[in-house]
Each structure stands twice: as C-alpha cells, then as structure tokens.
C-alpha positions in Angstrom: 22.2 -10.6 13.5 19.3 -9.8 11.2 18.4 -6.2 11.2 14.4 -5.4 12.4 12.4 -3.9 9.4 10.7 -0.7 11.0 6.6 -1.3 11.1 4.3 1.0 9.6 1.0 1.4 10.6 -2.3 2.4 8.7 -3.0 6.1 9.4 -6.6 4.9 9.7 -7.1 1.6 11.6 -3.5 1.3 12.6 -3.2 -1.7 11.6 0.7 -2.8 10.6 0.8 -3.0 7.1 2.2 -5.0 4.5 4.8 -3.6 1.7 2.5 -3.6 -1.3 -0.5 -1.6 0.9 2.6 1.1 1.6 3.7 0.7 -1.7 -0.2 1.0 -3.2 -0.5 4.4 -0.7 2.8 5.7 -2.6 1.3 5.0 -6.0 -2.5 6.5 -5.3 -1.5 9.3 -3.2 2.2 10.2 -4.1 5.6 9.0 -3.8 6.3 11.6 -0.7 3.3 11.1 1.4 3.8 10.7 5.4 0.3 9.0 5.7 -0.1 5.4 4.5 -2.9 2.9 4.5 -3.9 -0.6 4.6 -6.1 -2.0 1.6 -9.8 -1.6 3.5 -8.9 1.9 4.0 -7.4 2.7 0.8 -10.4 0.7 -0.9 -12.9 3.0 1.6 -10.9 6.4 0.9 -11.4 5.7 -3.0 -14.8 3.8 -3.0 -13.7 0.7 -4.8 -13.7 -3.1 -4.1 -10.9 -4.7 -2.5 -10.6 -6.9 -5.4 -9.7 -3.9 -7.7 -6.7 -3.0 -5.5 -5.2 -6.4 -5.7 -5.5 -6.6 -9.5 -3.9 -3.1 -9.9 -1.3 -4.5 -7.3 -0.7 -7.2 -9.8 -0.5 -4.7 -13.0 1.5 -2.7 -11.2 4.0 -5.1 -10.1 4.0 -6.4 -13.9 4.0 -3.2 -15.6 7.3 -3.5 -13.7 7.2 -0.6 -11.2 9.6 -0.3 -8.8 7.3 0.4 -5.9 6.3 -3.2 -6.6 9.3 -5.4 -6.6 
C-alpha cells in the first residue's frame, strides 16, 4: 500500500501547499524554518509579483538546487 505524504499547510491562509511553495519558504526564509507559505503569501510577505516567484522557481530548479528536484 502506498504510503500518505503528510500535508503542509500555509502558516498564513492555510491553504495545503505544493512542494515547490515549501521548497521556495526553505529557500527565502531558511532551510530550518517551522513556518511555510504558499506563493500569494510568500509574494505578499516580500512585496513581489507572483510571476517573479515562478521564474525564480524555475532558476532555482535549473541552477540545480536540491530543494527543487
């Protein structure tokens, strides 16, 4: 039987978020952070498009980093 993947939830909205929004909280805020966020959030906590935060996403994940893959 498959093994359930654990939901996390945005520390904001709580909405359930995706890997690359926990992945793009570890990368902004720090690797050990207890507090994720989903893209609106992050986007509202750093006053920046949405758009910007996908793009890093994509340089990020082909820069290669391992939060990413």
């Amino acid at each position: 039987m498959p093994r359930k993947k654990k939901q996390t939830y945005c520390s904001d909205c709580s909405s359930v978020l995706e890997k690359d929004e926990v992945a793009l909280s570890k990368k902004m805020f720090g690797r050990n952070i207890t507090a994720f966020y989903c893209l609106n959030c992050i986007a509202g906590i750093l006053d920046c498009e949405l758009t910007d935060l996908k793009v890093k996403i994509q340089e990020f994940r082909e820069q290669g980093c391992a939060l990413f893959l």
